[in-house]
N, C-alpha and C positions, 0 to 999 in steps of 0.2 A: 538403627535397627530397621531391617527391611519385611513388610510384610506380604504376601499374595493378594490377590485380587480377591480371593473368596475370603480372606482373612480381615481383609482390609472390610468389607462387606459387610460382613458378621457383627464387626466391632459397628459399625456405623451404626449397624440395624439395632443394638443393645441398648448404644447409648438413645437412640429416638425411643424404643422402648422404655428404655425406663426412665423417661422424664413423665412417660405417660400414667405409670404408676409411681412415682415419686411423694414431694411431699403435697397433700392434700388442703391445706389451709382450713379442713374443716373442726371446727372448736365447739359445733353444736353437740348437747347428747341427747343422745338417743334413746329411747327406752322401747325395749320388745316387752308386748304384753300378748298373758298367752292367759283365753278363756275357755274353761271347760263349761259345756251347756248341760244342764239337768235334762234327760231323754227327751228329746221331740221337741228339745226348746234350741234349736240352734235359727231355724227359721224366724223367730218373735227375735232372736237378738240381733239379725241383720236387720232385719225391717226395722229397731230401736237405732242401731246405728246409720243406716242410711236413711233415716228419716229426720232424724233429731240430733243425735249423739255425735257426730260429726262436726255441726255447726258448732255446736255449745263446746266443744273442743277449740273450735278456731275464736269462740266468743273469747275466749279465756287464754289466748298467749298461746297455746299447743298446735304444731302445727302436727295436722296428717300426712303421713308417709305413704304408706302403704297396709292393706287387707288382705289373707288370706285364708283359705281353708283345706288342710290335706287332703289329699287324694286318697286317701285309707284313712277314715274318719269317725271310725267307731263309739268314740269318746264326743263326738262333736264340739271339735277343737273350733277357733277363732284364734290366731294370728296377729295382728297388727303391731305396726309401728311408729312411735311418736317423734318428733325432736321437738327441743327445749334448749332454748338460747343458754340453759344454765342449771346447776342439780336447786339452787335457789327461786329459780323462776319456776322450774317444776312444781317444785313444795305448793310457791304461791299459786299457779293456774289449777292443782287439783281443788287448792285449799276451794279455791272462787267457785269450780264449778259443782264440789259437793254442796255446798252451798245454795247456788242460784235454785230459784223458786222453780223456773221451768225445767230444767233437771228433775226435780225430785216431785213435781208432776208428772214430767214422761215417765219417769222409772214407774211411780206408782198405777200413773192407767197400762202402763206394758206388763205388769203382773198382778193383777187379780186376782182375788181372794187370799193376795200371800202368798200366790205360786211363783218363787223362785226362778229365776229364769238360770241364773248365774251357777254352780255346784263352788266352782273355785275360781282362784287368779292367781298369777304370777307376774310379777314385773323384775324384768332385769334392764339395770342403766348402764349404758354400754359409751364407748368413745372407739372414734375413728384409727386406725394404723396409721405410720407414717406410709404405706404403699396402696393405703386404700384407693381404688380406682372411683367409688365415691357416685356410682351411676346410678343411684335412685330417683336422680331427675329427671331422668328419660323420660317421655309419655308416649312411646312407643311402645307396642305389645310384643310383649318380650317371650312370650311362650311359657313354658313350665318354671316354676321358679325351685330353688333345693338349699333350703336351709340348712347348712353342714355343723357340728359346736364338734369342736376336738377338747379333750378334756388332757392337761399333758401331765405325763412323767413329772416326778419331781422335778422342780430348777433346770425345766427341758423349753419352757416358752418362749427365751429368748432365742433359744434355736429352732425352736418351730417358725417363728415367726423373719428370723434369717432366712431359713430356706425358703419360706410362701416369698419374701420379699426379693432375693436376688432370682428363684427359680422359679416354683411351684404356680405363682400366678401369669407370666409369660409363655407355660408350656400349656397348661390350661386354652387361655387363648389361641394357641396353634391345633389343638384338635376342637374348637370350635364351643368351648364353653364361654359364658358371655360371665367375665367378672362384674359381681353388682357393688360389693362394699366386705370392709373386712372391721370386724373389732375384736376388741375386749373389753370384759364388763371393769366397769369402773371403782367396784366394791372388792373388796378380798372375801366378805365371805358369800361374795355370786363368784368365786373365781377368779379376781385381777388377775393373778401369778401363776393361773394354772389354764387356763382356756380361751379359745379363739372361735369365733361366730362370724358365719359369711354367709354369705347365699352368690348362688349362681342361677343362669339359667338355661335354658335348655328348648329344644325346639320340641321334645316329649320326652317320656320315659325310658323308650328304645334309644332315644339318641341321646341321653345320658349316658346309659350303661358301656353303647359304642362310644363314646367319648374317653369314660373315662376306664377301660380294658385296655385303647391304643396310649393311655396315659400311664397306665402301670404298666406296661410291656416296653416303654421306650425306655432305653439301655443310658441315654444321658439322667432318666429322672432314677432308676436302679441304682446310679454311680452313683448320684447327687443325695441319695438319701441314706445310703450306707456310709458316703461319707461325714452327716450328719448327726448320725446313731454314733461312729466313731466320737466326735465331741462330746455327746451327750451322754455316751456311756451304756448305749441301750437304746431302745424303742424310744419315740422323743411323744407317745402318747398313749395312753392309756386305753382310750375306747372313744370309738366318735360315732357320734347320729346324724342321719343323713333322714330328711324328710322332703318329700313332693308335695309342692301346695299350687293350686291354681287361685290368682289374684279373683276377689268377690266382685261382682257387679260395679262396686262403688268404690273401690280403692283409685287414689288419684293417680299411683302408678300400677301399670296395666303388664 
């Protein structure tokens, strides 16, 4: 079988492509933790965390990832992200760090008279895709970052996750989005079977929006996706959120 020179090209470029998003070796989990601050209290929980809260994180087996906060922050959200050699080792490093004495003095001189700093938390334990490009080690300033979670159709994830992994993450990268990491939460009832969490980023917000208009306008990602809706029977996702965060002062990736 003979092929053209542009044909020949194309396949080359694919296959160096995707070794690059290929398999990832990474085994750590992850966990996204997401803090809501009681009014006027998002300021006391950074200065808890870059002061104290961070160390006594790395005292205890946790390593820090990454900090953020949305750019439309009404709620005075906090962001961040941990890994954990293991959902075992987690258990035990939170166990140590509620625990430890200087802990639970920082907490108590950071809120006073019983003023609250905290309203809620969320933790989702997450694992790696096998096409995750896994770039949270950068310490490069990476620009605007955008949390994306697709929540899917019934029995549509393995084909969400086909298409991100042969398509959706290569085209991306051609109009100039910067893949940072792809998962799924590791629980069924945060999702295992039904949703995918990534982030990208972005040089702002303008250059999001033109990134990704020339992203749904392009007629190979049209094909590609209808041809996947075909498989799946339908729309292969229910509703997705897309948030804008700028990394905090003190996140170790920037």
């Amino acid at each position: 079988m003979k092929f053209s020179t542009t044909t020949l090209t194309f396949i080359i470029a694919l296959f160096f492509t995707s070794l690059a998003f290929g398999q990832n070796g990474d085994d750590r989990v992850y966990e996204l933790r997401i803090y809501d601050c009681h009014p006027g209290k998002l300021n006391d929980l950074n200065r808890r965390f870059r002061d104290h809260t961070m160390k006594l994180f790395e005292k205890h087996g946790m390593t820090n990832v990454a900090y953020w906060t949305p750019l439309d922050n009404p709620d005075e959200k906090l962001y961040y992200v941990l890994s954990h050699k293991s959902r075992e080792a987690a258990k035990a490093s939170w166990a140590a760090f509620i625990a430890d004495t200087t802990w639970q003095r920082v907490w108590k001189a950071s809120e006073p008279n019983g003023n609250d700093i905290i309203a809620g938390i969320e933790s989702i334990f997450l694992k790696t895709t096998d096409f995750s490009t896994n770039n949270f080690e950068s310490s490069l300033n990476s620009g605007m970052w955008e949390l994306r979670i697709y929540h899917c159709t019934p029995n549509n994830l393995t084909h969400l996750l086909e298409r991100f992994r042969t398509f959706t993450v290569h085209r991306f990268a051609r109009y100039g989005m910067v893949n940072k990491i792809y998962w799924t939460p590791t629980d069924a009832d945060q999702g295992a079977d039904n949703t995918l969490y990534y982030f990208l980023t972005h040089a702002s917000p303008a250059a999001a929006k033109a990134s990704f208009d020339k992203f749904r306008n392009d007629p190979d990602w049209i094909a590609t996706r209808k041809a996947s809706e075909v498989k799946g029977g339908g729309s292969l996702t229910s509703s997705i959120e897309s948030i804008y965060m700028w990394p905090t002062d003190y996140s170790p990736v920037r």
